[in-house]
C-alpha positions as CSV (number, residue, x, y, z in Angstrom):
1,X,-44.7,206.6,5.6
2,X,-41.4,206.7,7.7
3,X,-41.2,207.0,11.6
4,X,-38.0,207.7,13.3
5,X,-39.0,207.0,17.3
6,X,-36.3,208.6,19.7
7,X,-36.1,207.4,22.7
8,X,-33.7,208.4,25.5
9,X,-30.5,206.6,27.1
10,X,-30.5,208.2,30.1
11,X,-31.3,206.4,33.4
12,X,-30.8,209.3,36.4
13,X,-33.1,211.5,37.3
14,X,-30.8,214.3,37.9
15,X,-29.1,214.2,40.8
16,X,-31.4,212.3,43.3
17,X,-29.8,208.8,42.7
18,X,-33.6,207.8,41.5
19,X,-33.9,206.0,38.0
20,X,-35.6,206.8,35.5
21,X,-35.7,207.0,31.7
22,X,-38.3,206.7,28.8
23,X,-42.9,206.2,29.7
24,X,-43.4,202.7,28.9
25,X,-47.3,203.8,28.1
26,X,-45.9,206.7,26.3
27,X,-43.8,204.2,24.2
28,X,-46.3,201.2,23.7
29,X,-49.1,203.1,22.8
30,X,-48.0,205.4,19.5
31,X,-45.5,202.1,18.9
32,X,-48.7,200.3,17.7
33,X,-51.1,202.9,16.5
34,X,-48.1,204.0,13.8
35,X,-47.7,199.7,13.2
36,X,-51.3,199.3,13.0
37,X,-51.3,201.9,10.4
38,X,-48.6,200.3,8.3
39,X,-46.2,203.3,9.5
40,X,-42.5,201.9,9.0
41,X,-41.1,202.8,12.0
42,X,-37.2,202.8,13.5
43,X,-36.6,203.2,16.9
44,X,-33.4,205.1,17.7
45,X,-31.6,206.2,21.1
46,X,-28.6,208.2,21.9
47,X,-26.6,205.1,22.8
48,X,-28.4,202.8,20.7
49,X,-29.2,199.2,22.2
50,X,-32.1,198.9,25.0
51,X,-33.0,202.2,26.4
52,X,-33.9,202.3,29.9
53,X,-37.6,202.3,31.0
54,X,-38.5,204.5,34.3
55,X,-39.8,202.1,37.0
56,X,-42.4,203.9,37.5
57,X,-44.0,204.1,34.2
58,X,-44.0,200.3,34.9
59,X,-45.9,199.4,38.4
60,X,-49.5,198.2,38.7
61,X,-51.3,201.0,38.6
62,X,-49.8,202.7,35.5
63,X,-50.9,199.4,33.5
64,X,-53.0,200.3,30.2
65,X,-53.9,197.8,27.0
66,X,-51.0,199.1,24.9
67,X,-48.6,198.2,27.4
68,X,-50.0,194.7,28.0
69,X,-49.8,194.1,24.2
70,X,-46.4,195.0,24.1
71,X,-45.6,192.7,26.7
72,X,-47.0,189.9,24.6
73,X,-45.1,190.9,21.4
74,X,-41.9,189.0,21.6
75,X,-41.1,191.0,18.3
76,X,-41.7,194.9,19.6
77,X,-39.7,194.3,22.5
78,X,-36.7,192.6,20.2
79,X,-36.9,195.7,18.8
80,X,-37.0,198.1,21.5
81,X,-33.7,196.0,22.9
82,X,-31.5,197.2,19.2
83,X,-32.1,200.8,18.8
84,X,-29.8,202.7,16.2
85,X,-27.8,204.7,17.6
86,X,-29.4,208.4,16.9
87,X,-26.3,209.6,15.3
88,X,-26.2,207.2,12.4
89,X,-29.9,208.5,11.7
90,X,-30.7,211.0,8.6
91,X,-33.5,213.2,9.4
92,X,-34.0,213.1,5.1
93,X,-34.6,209.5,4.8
94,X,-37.8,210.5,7.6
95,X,-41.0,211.5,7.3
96,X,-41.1,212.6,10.7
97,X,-39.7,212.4,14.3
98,X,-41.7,211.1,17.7
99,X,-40.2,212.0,20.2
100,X,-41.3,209.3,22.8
101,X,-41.8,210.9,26.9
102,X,-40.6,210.1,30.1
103,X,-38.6,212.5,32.1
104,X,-35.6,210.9,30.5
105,X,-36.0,212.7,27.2
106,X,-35.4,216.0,29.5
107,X,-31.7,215.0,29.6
108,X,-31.2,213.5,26.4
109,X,-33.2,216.3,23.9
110,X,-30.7,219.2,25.8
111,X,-28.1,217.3,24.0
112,X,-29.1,215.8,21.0
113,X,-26.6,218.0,18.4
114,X,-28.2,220.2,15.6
115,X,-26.8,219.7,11.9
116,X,-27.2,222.8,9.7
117,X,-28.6,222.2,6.7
């Protein structure tokens, strides 16, 4: 099975000068359940390259397993830091998108182009 992971490239949260971007928890978690599984998965962003994490998603008190195992995986977060770029993505060559949260994703899925088919 084939995973195509989106994740967002954008940082502001509207127009209150706060960052923010994809859930860290909302990432790490489905990142290793589909691995576990043997799920081949890509990770893709608008932008490609590292997409940006809220802060938030990150302090003390949002902390769960998944996100301390990522943190120890030198190799998940190599390739969080290379997404594709989403346009160089074929939906055919996927069995399915996961569209990873954050409030990010609000910006980036009201401008993610539709292809006819």
């Amino acid at each position: 099975m084939k995973i195509l992971m989106v994740l967002t490239s954008h940082d502001q949260l509207g127009n209150t000068g706060r960052k923010t971007g994809f859930w860290l928890e909302e990432f790490a978690a489905p990142y290793f359940v589909f691995g576990d599984a043997g799920v081949q998965l890509t990770l893709a962003s608008p932008k490609g390259g590292q997409p940006p994490v809220d802060p938030k998603s990150d302090l003390p008190e949002n902390q769960t397993p998944a996100m301390a195992r990522f943190k120890q995986d030198q190799a998940a977060q190599t390739a969080l830091s290379q997404t594709a770029r989403l346009a160089d993505m074929k939906a055919e060559d996927y069995d399915t998108v996961f569209y990873v949260g954050g409030h990010g994703p609000m910006w980036t899925l009201s401008i993610i182009p539709t292809r006819s088919p």
